[in-house]
N, C-alpha and C positions, 0 to 999 in steps of 0.2 A: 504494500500500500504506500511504501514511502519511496519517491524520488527524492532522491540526495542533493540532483542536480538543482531543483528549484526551493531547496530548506523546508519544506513544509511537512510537518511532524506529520507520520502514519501512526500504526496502531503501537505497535512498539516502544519508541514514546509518549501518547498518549496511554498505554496502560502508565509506564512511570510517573506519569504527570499523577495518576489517578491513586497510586503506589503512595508519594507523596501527602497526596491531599487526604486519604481515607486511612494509610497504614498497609502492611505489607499483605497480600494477594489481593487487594482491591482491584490493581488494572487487570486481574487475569477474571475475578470473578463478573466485571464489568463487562468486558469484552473477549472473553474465551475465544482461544487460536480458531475451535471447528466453527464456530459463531460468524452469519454471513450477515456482514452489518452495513448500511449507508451513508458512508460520509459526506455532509454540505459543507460545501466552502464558500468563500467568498472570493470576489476576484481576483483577493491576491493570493488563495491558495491555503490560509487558514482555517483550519475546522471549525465547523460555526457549529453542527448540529447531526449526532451521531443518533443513527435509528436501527432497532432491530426488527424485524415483521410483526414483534407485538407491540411494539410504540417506543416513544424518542426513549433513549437512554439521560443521556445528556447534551447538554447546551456548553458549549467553550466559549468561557468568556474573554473579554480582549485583558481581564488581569492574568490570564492562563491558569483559574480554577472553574474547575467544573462547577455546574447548575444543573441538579439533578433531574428528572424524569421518572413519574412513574416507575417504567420498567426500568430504570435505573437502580432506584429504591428499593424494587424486589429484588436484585440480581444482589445489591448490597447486602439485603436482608439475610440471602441464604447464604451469601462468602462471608460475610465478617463475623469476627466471634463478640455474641453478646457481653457487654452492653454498648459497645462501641459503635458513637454515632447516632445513639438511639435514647427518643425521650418518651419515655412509658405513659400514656392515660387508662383512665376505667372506663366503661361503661357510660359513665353519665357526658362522659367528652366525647364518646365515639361518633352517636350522628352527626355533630358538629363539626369534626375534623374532616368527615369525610365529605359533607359538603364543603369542604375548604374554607372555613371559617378558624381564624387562629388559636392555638392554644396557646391559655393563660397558666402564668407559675402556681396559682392555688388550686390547679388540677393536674399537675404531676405528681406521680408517683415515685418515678427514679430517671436518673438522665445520666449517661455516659460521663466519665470522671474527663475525658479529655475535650468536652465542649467548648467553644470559645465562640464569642458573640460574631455572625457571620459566616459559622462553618454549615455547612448544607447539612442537613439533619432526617434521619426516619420516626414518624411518629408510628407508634407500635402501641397496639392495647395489650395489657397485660398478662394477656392469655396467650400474646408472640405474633396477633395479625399485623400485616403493616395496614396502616390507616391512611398514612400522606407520608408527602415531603414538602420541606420548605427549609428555611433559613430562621437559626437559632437567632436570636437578640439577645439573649443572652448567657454571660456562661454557667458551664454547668452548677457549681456551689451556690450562686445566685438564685437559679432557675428551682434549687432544692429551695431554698430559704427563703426569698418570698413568695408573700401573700398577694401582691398584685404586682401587675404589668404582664405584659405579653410576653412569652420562653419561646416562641417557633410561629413566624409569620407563614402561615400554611399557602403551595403554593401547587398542589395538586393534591386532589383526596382517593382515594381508593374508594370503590363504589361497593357496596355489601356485596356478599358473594352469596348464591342463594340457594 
């Protein structure tokens, strides 16, 4: 996937970018060798917008972190080892998150020791479903401790499964 001659990162690097950003086998559970995936670029050759036939994975941003997807979320969900990356609700959060409506910090239950305000995040109900993704606000010890402001500005929901 990667020409050399024009710099523009292929899967290769992007798994490392994803290495990076999530912790070690993130780029492989992201994007798996036998995994036949669609890269968007932009004119100049930079990945904008990585899809598998069940929907976007991720978005590459022009900071060179990913923006998660859906099926991003899930492919994370099943490669990473819990809790990493992941802020736990019950029940009384779940239809909410999954209409993508944000979770607040006095409805979590537990959240990933290495959060930090900013990092793309899996909202998971308690029971291990993923629910959404979106973008932590804040970091993890925070997100434990208080009682208000917003923990994960939700920016896709997982639809109930039936």
């Amino acid at each position: 996937m990667s020409d050399p001659s024009d710099g523009s990162p292929g899967l290769p690097e992007l798994r490392t970018v994803a290495d990076y950003q999530f912790g070690a086998g993130a780029g492989d559970a992201l994007f798996p060798p036998a995994d036949s995936l669609t890269i968007t670029r932009t004119t100049s050759g930079r990945p904008q917008q990585i899809h598998a036939e069940a929907g976007r994975i991720v978005s590459f941003g022009t900071d060179g972190r990913f923006t998660l997807g859906l099926e991003g979320g899930r492919r994370l969900h099943a490669g990473l080892s819990t809790p990493a990356y992941r802020v736990v609700v019950d029940d009384e959060s779940e239809p909410f998150v999954r209409d993508e409506k944000n979770v607040f910090a006095k409805f979590v239950h537990e959240a990933g020791a290495e959060i930090r305000p900013g990092d793309e995040v899996l909202v998971i109900h308690e029971r291990g479903e993923l629910l959404a993704v979106g973008t932590a606000q804040l970091a993890a010890d925070a997100i434990l401790d208080f009682e208000t402001g917003m923990a994960v500005n939700v920016r896709e929901g997982a639809p109930a499964e039936s």
